[in-house]
MDTraj code that builds the backbone (N, CA, C; nanometers):
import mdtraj as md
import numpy as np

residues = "UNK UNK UNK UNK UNK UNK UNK UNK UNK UNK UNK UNK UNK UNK UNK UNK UNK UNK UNK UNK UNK UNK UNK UNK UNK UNK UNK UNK UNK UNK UNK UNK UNK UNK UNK UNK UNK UNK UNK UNK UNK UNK UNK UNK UNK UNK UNK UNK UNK UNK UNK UNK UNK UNK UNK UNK UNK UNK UNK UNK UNK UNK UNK UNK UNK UNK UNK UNK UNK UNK UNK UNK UNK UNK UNK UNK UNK UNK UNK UNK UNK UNK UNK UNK UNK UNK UNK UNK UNK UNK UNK UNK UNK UNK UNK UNK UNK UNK UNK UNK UNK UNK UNK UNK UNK UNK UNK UNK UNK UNK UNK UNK UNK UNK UNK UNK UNK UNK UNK UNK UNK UNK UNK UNK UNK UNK UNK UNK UNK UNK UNK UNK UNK UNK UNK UNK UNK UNK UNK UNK UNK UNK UNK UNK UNK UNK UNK UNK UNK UNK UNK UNK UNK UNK UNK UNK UNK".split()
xyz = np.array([
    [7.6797, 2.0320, 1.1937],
    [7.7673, 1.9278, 1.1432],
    [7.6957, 1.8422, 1.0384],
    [7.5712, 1.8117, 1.1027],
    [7.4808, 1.7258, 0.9846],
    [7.5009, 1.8045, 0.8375],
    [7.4396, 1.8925, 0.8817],
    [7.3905, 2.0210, 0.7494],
    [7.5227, 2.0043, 0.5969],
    [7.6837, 2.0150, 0.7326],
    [7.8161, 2.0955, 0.6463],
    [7.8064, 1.9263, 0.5656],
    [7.7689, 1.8051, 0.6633],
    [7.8322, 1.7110, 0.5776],
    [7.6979, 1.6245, 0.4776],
    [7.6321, 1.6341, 0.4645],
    [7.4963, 1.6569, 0.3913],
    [7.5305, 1.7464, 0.2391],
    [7.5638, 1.9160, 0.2935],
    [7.6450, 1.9399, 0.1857],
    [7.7273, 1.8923, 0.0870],
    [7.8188, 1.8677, 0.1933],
    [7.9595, 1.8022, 0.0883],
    [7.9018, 1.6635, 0.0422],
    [7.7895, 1.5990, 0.0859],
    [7.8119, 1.4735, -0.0011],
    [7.7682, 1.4711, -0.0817],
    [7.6761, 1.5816, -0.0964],
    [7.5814, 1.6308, -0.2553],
    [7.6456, 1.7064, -0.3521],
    [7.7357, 1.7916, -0.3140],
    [7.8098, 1.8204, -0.3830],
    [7.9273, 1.7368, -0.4907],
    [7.9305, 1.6738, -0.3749],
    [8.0468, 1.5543, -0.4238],
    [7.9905, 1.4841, -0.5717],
    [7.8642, 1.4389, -0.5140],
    [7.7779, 1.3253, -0.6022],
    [7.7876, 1.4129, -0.7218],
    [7.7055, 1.5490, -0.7218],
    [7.7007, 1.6214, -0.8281],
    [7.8234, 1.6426, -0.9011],
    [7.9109, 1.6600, -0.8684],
    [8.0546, 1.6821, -0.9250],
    [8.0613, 1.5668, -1.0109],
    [8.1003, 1.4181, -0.9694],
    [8.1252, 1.3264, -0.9762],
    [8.0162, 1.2927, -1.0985],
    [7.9113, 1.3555, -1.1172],
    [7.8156, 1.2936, -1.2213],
    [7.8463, 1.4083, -1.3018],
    [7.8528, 1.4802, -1.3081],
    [7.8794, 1.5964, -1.4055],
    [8.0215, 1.5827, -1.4744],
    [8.0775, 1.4497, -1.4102],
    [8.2275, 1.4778, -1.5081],
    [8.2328, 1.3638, -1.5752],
    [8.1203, 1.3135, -1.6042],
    [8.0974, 1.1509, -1.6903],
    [8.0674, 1.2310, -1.8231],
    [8.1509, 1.1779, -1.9189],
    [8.1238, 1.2658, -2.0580],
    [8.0412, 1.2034, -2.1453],
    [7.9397, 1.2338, -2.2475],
    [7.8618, 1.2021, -2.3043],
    [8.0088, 1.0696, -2.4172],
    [7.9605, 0.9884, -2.4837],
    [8.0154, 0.9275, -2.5373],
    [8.0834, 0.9473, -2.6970],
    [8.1502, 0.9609, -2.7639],
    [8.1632, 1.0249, -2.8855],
    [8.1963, 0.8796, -3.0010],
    [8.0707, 0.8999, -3.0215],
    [8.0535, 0.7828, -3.1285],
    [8.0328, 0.8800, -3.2858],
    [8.0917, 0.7747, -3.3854],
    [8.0320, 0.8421, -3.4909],
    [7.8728, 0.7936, -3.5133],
    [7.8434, 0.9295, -3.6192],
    [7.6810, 0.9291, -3.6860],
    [7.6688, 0.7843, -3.7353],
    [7.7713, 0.7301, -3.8283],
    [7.7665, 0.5570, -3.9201],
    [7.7821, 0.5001, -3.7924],
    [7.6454, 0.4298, -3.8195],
    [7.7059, 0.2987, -3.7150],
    [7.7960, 0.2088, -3.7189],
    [7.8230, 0.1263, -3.5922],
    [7.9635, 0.0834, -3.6100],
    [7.9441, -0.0533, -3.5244],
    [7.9213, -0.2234, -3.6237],
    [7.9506, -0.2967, -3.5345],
    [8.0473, -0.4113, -3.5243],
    [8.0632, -0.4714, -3.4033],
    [8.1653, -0.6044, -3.4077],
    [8.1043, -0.7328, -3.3594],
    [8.1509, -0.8279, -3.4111],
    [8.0613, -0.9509, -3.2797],
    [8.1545, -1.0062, -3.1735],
    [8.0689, -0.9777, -3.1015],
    [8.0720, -1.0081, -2.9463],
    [8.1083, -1.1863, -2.9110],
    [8.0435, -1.2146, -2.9890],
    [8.0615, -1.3907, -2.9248],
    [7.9530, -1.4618, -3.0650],
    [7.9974, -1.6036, -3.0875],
    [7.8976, -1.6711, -3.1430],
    [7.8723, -1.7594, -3.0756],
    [7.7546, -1.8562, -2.9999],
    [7.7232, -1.9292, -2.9746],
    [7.6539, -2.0818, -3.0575],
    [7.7061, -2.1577, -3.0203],
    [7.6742, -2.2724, -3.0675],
    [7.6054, -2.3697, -2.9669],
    [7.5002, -2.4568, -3.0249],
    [7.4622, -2.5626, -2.8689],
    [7.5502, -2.6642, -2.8691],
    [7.6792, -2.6973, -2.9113],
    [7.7360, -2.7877, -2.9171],
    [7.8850, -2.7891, -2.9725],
    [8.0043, -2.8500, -2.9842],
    [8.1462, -2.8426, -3.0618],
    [8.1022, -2.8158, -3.1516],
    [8.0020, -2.9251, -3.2535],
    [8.0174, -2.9187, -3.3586],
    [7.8625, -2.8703, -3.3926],
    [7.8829, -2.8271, -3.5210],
    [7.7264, -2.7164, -3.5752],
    [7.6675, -2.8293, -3.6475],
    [7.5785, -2.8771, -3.6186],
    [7.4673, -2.9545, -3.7284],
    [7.3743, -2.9133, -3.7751],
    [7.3302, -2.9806, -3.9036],
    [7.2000, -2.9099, -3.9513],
    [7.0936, -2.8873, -3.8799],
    [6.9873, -2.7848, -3.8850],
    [6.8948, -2.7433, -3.7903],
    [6.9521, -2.6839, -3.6617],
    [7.0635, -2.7196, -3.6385],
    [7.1175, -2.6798, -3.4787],
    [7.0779, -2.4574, -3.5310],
    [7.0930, -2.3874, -3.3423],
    [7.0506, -2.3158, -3.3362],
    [7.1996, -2.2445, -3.2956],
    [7.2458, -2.1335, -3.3874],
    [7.3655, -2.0665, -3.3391],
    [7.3184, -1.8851, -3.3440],
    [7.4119, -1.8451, -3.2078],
    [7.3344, -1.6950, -3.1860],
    [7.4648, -1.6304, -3.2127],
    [7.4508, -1.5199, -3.2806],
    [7.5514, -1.4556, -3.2943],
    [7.5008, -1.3440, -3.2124],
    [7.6194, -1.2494, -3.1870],
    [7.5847, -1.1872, -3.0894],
    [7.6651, -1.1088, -3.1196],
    [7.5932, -0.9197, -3.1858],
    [7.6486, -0.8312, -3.2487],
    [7.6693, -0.7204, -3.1270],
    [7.7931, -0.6195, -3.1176],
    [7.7769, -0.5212, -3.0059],
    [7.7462, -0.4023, -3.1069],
    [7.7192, -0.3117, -3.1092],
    [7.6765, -0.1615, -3.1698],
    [7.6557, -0.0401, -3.0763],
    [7.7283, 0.0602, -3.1715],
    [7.7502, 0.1936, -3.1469],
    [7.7113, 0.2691, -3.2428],
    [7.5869, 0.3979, -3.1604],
    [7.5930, 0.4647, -3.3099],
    [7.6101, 0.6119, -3.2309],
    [7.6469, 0.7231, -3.3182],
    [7.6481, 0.8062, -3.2082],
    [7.5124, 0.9386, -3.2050],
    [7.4472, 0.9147, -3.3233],
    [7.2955, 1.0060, -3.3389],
    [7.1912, 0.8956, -3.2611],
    [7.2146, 0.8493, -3.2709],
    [7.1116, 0.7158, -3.1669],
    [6.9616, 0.7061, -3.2654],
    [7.0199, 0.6612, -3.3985],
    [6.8545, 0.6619, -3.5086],
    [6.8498, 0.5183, -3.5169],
    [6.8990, 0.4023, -3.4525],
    [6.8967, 0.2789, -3.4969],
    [6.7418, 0.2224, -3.4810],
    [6.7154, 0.1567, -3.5287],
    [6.5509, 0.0340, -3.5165],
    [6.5109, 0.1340, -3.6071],
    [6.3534, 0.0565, -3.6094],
    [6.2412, 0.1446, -3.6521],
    [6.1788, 0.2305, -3.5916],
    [6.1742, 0.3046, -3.6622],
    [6.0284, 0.4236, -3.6156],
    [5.8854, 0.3865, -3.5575],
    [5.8392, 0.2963, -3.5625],
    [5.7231, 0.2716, -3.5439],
    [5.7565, 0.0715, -3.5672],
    [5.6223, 0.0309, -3.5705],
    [5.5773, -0.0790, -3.5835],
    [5.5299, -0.1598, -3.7056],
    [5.4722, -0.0358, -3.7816],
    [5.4610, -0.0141, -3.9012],
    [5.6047, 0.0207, -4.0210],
    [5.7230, 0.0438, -3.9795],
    [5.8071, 0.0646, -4.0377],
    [5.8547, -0.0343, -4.0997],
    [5.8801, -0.0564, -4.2279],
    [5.8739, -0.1621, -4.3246],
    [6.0428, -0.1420, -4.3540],
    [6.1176, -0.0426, -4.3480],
    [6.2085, -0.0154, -4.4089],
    [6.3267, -0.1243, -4.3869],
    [6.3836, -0.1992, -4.3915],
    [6.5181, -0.2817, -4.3506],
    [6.6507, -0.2169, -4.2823],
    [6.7112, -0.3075, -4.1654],
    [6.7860, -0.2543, -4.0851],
    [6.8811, -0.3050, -4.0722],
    [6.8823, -0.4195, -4.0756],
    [6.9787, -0.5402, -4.0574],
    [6.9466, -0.6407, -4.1515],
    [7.1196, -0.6513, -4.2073],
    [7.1547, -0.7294, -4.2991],
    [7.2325, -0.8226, -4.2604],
    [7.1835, -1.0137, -4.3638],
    [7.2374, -1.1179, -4.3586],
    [7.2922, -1.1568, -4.4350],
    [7.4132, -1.1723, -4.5384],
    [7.5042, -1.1929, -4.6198],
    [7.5084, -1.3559, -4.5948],
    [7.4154, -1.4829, -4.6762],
    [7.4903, -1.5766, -4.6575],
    [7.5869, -1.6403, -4.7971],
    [7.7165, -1.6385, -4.7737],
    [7.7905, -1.6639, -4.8641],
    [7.7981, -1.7618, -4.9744],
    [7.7471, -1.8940, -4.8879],
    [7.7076, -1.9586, -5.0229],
    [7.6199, -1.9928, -5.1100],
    [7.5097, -1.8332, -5.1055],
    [7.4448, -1.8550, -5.2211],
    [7.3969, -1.7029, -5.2517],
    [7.5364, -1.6026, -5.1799],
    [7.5512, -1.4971, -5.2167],
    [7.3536, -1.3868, -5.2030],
    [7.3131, -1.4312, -5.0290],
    [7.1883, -1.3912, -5.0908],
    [7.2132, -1.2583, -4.9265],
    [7.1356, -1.1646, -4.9746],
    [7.1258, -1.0902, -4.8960],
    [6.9925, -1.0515, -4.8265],
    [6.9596, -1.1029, -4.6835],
    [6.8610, -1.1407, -4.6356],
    [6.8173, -0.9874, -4.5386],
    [6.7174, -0.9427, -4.6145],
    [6.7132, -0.7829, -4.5201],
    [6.5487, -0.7906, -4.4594],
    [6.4659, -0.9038, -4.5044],
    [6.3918, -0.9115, -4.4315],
    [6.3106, -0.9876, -4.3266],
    [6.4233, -1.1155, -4.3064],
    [6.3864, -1.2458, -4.2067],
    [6.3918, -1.1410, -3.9929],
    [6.5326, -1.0612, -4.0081],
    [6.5285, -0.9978, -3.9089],
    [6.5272, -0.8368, -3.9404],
    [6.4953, -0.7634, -3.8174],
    [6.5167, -0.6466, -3.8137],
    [6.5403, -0.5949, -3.6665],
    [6.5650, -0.4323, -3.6423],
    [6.6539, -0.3952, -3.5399],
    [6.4697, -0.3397, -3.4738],
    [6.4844, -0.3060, -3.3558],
    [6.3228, -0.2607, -3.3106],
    [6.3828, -0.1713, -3.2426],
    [6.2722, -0.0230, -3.2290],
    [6.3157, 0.1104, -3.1390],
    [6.3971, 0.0643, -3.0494],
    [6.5142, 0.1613, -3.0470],
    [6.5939, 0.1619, -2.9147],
    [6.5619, 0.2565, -2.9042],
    [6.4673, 0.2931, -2.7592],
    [6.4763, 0.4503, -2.6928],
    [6.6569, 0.5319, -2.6803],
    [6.6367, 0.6594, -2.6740],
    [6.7124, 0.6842, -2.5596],
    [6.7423, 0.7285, -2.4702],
    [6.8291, 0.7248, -2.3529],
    [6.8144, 0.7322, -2.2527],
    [6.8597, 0.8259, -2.2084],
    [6.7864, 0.9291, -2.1303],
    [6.8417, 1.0698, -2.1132],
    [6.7905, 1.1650, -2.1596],
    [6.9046, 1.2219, -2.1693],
    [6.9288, 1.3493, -2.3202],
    [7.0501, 1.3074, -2.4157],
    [7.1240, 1.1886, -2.3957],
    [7.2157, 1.1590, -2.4635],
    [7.1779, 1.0976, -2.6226],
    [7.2262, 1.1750, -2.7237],
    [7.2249, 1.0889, -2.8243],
    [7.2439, 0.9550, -2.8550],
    [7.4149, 0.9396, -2.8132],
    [7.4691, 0.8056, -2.8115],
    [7.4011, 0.7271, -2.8006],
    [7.3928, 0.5984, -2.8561],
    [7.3853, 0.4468, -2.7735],
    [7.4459, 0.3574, -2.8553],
    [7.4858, 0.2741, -2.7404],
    [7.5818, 0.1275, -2.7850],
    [7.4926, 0.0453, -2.6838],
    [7.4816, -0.0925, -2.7138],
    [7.4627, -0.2076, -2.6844],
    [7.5090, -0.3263, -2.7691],
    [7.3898, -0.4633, -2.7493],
    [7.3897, -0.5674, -2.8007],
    [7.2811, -0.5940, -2.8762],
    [7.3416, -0.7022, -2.9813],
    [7.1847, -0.7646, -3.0865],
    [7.2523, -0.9111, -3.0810],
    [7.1131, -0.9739, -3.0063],
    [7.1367, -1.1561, -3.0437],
    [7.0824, -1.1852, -3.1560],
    [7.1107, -1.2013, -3.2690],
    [7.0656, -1.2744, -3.3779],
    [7.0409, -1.4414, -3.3308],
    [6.9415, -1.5229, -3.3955],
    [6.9781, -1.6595, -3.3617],
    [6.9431, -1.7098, -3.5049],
    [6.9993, -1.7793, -3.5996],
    [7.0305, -1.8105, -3.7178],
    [7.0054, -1.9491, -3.7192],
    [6.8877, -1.9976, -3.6447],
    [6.8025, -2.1255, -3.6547],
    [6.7739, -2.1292, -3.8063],
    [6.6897, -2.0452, -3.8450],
    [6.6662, -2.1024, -3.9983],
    [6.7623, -2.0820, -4.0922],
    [6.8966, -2.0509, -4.0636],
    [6.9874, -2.0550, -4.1964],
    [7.1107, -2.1430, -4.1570],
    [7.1024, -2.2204, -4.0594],
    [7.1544, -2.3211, -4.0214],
    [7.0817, -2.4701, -4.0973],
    [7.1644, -2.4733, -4.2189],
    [7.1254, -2.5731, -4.2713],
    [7.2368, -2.6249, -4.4166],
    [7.2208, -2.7556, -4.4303],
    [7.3172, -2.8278, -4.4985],
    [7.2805, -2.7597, -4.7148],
    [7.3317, -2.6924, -4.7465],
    [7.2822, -2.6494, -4.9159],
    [7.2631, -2.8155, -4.9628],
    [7.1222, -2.7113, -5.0114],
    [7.0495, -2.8357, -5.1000],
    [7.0634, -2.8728, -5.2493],
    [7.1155, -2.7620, -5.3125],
    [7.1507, -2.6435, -5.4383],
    [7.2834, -2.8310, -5.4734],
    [7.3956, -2.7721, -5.3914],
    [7.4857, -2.8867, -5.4230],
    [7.4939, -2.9195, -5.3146],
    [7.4552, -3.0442, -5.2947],
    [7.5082, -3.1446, -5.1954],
    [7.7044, -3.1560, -5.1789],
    [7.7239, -3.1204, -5.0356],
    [7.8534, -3.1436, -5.0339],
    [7.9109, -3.2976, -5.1084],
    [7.9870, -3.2934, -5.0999],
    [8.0834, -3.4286, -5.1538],
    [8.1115, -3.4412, -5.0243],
    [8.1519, -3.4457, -4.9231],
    [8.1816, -3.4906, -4.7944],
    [8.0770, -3.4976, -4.6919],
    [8.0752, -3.5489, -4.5455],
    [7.9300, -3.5117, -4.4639],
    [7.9412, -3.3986, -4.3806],
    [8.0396, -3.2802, -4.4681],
    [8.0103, -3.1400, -4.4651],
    [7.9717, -3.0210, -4.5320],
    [7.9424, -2.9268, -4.4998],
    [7.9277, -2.7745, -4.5393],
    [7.9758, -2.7095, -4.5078],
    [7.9849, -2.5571, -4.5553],
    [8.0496, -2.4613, -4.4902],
    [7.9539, -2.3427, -4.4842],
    [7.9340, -2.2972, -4.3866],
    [7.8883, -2.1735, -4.3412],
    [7.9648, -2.0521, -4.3223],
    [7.9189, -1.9882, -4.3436],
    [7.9823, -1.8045, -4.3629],
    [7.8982, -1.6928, -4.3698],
    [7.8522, -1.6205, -4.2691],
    [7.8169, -1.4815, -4.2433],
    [7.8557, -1.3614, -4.2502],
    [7.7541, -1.2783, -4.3002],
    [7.8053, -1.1294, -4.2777],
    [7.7283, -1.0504, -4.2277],
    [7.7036, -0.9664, -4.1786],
    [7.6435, -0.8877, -4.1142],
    [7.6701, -0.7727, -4.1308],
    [7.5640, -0.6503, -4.1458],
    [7.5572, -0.4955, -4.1257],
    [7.4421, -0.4836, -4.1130],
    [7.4229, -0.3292, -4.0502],
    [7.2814, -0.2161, -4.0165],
    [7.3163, -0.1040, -4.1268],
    [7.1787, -0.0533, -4.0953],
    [7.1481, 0.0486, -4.1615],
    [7.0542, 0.1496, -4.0060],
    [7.1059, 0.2386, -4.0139],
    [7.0275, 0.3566, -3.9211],
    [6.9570, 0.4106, -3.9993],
    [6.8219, 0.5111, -3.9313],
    [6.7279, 0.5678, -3.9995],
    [6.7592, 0.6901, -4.0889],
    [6.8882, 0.7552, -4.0795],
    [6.9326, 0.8160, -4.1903],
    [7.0176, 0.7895, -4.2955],
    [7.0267, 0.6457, -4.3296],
    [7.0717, 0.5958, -4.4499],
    [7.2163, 0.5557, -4.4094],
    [7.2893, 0.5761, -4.2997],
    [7.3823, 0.5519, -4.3210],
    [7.3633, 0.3656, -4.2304],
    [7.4800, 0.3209, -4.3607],
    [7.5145, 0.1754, -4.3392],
    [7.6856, 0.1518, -4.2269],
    [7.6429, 0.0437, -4.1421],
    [7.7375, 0.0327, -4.0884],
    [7.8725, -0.0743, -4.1641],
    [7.9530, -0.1016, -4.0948],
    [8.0851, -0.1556, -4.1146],
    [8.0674, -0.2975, -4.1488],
    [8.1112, -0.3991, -4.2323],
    [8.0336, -0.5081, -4.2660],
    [8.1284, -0.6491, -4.1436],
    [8.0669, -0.6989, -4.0844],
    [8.1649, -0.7931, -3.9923],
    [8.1135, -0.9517, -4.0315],
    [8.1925, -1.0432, -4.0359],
    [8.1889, -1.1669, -4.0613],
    [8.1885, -1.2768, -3.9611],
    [8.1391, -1.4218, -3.9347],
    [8.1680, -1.4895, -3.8517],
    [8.2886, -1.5673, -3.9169],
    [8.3382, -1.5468, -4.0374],
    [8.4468, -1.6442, -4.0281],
    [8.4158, -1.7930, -4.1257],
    [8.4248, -1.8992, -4.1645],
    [8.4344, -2.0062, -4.1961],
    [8.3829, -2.1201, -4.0856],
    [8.2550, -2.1458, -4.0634],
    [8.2125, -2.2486, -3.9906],
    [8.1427, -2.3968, -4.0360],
    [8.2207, -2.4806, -3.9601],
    [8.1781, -2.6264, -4.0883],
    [8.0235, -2.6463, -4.0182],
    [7.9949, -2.7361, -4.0777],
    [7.8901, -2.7985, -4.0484],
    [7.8038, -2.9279, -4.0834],
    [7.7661, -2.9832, -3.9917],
    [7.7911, -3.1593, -3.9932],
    [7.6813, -3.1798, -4.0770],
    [7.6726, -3.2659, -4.2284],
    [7.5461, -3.2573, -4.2514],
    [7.4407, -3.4002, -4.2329],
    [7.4965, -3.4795, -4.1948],
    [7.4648, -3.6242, -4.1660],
    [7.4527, -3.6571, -4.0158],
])
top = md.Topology()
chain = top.add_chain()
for i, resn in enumerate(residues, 1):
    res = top.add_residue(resn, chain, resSeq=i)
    for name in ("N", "CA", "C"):
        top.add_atom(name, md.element.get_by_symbol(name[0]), res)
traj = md.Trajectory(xyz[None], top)
């Protein structure tokens, strides 16, 4: 009796894991944001806001190769001064896990140093406006989908 039901529960398990399908992501990565965080209602200068990107790729080449890899991965689009920031952050090895190509997760960006009032022109009011963009690049050149936070004020006084 032990033996028959010992059997069947290994069997079972095995079944049951064998019918989980690998994930079908495309090769271009692909991301959205998840949430932005703020420490407060309102965004002030210096304040610390995390954006928080989800990603899917489906060859699983995202980060760097090494430690030594100089190449750029992740891109910062800030809008009002049209600058594209590819080397303040970058993406770091994601193993993967298995034998599965796939992987999806999360990236917290925290945008402490570009949280700040333009110095270029001083608003006319005791605001600013902030605006992000965001994309990756995987280790075979392909660039992902470009996603935005949107229009965020910010207190500059």
């Amino acid at each position: 009796m032990k033996r028959s039901f010992l059997f069947l529960f290994t069997t079972s398990v095995l079944l049951c894991f064998s019918c989980i399908k690998e994930p079908k992501f495309s090769k271009v990565p692909e991301i959205k944001i998840k949430e932005i965080r703020q420490s407060g209602a309102q965004i002030h200068d210096g304040d610390s806001v995390i954006v928080v990107l989800e990603f899917k790729d489906g060859d699983g080449d995202l980060g760097k190769n090494s430690q030594t890899d100089t190449i750029p991965n992740l891109f910062i689009v800030d809008h009002r001064f049209s600058i594209i920031d590819s080397q303040s952050y970058s993406i770091p090895n994601i193993p993967k896990k298995g034998s599965v190509d796939a992987i999806s997760g999360e990236i917290a960006i925290n945008l402490l140093s570009k949280i700040f009032c333009n110095p270029i022109h001083p608003p006319s009011e005791a605001t600013d406006t902030l605006e992000f963009e965001f994309y990756i690049r995987d280790r075979a050149g392909n660039f992902s989908n470009q996603v935005s936070t949107g229009k965020m004020p910010i207190l500059c006084q």
